[in-house]
N, C-alpha and C positions, 0 to 999 in steps of 0.2 A: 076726421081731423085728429091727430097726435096729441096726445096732452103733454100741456107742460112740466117742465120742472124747473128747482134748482140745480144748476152746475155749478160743480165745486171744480176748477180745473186749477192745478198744479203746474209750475212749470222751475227748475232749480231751486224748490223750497218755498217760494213763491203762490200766492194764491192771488186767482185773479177776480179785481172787484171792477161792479160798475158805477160808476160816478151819477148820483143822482140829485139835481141840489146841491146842499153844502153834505151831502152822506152819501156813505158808499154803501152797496148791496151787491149780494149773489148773482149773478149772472140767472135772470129765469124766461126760459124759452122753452120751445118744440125742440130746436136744434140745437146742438153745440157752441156757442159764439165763436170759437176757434175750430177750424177744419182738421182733420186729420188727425188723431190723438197718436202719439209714440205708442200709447198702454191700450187694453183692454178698455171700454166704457163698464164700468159698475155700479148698479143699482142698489143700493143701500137704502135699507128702514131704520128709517131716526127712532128715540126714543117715545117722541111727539109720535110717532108712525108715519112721519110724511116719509113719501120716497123721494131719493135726493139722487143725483149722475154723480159721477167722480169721473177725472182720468188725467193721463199728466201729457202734454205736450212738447217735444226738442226744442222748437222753434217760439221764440216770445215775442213776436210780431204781433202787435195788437190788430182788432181789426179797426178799432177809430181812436179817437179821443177820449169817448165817453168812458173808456176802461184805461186799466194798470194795473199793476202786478205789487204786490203787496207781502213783506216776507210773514210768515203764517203768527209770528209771536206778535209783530208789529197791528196786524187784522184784529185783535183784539180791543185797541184804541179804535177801529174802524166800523168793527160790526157789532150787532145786539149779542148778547152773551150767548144766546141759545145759537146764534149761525156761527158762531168762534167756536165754539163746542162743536158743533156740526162737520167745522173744517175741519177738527181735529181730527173727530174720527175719520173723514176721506183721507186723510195726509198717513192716518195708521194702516188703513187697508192699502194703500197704492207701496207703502214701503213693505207691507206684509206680504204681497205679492211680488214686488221686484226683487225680494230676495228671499226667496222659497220655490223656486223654480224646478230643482230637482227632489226626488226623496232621499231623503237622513237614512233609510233603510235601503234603499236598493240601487240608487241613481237613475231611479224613471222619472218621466216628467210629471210634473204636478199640475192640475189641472182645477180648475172652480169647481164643486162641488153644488155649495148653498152661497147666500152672498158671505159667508164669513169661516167658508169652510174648505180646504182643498183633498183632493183625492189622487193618488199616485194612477198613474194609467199600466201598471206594469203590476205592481204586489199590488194596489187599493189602501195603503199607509193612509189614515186621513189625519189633518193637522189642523191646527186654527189661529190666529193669531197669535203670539205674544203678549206675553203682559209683564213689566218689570216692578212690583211692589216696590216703593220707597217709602219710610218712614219718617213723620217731621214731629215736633214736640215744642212746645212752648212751657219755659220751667220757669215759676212762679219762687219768690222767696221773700214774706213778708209785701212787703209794696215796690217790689220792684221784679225785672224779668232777664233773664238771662239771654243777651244776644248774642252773636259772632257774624266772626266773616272766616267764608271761607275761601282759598286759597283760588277756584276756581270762580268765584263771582267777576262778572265783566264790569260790573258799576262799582263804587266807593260806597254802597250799602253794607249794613246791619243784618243778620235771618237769625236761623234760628236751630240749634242740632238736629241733620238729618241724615239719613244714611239707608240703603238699599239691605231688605230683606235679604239671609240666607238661607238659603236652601236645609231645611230639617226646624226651622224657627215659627214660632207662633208671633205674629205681630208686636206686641207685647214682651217677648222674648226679644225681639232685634230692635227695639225701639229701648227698652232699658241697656244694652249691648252697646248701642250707637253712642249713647249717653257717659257710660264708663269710658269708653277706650276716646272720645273726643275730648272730653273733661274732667276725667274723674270724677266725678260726685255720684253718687246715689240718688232715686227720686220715688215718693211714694203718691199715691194714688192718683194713679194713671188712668187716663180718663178717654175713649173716645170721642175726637171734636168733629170730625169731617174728611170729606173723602175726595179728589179730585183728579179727573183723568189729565195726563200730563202728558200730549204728542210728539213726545222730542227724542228720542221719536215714539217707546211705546211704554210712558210707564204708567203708573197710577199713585198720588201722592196721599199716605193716608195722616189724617193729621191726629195728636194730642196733645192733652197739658198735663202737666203733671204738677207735684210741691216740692220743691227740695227737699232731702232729708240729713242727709250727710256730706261730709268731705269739703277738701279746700280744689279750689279751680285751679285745674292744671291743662291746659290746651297740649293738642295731639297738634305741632306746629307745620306736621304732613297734609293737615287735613283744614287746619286753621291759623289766621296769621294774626286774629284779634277775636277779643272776646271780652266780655266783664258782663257786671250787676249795673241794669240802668231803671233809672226809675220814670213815671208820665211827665215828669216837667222837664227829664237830661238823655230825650231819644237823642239819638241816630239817624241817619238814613238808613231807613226801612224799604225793603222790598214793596214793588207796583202793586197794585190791584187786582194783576192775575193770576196771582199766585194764593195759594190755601196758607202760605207762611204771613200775608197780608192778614189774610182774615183772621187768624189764628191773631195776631199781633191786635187789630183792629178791636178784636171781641173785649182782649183784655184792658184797652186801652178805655173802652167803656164801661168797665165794670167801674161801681162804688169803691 
């Protein structure tokens, strides 16, 4: 007999859950719930060490009622944290794979290697995922905290200064970076808070706080269209739960 798994299957951004009760879960069988995959099936070791399927499907024909298709940032209000996590990474490897097809060096075809690895069948070029560093900050000034919006937010929320690592940057380097050129100010002791993989498609969000130190607030109004000094009793609408800008927010919002 085949053993089971989790299937994470994909289908236009979509991840498909099964309706159990009033809660949804991972699809876990011998077989695929859906036939015929567009992709590759791939075998993936979680962190946990379970092995998990992936693969994305054309077609989103359910096979009953008991499932639906779910888009993967929305699966978060749907599933336990560790299977939202889970999705992410299948949703990283299946876009890592649809678009890494040829070699960067030769134009041969690129083929699986390891599950997280591919290899050119022409030179041997081997590659591996992507990963796009982003940096987030929580700035602290007396008893109040520094929010913004930025210009791409889809909701009428509140975050927080963030901005994508460059290439020759130490962490720390492009997180005090992001900080001048969005607001002017200066910030002193900057602090590691936490770290969060973000599948949209492949980044990694790393968070800090920091104190203010200097300067008057000047918003970069290409990057931001609102910003100020708010204190625990005159929030905003703050970013959901999924986000490391929540928690960041959250943590302070409990402190003394």
């Amino acid at each position: 007999m085949n053993d089971r798994y989790h299937w994470y299957i994909f289908h236009k951004g979509q991840v498909l859950l099964r309706r159990v009760d009033d809660t949804s879960e991972i699809p876990y069988s011998e077989e695929p719930p859906l036939p015929h995959p567009s992709t590759a099936v791939h075998s993936l070791t979680m962190p946990d060490h379970e092995t998990v399927k992936t693969c994305e499907v054309e077609e989103g024909q359910l096979p009953c009622s008991d499932y639906e298709w779910c888009m993967l940032r929305q699966s978060f209000h749907r599933l336990s944290r560790t299977n939202y996590d889970k999705a992410g990474k299948c949703s990283e490897i299946l876009y890592w794979d649809r678009t890494t097809r040829y070699c960067g060096l030769c134009g041969g075809m690129m083929h699986m290697h390891t599950e997280i690895s591919k290899k050119c069948e022409r030179c041997g070029n081997e590659i591996w995922p992507q990963i796009s560093p982003a940096v987030i900050c929580l700035i602290r000034r007396g008893e109040k905290v520094l929010l913004v919006r930025a210009r791409n937010f889809r909701g009428n929320y509140y975050g927080l200064v963030a901005g994508f690592v460059e290439t020759g940057e130490s962490l720390e380097q492009a997180m005090a970076r992001e900080i001048r050129e969005e607001t002017g100010l200066e910030v002193s002791n900057l602090r590691y808070f936490g770290s969060q993989p973000w599948p949209y498609p492949c980044g990694l969000m790393v968070g800090f706080t920091a104190d203010y130190a200097s300067g008057e607030l000047h918003l970069q109004y290409e990057e931001l269209d609102r910003g100020g000094w708010f204190t625990r009793e005159s929030m905003p609408a703050i970013p959901e739960r999924m986000s490391i800008a929540r928690r960041l927010i959250d943590s302070w919002l409990g402190e003394e």
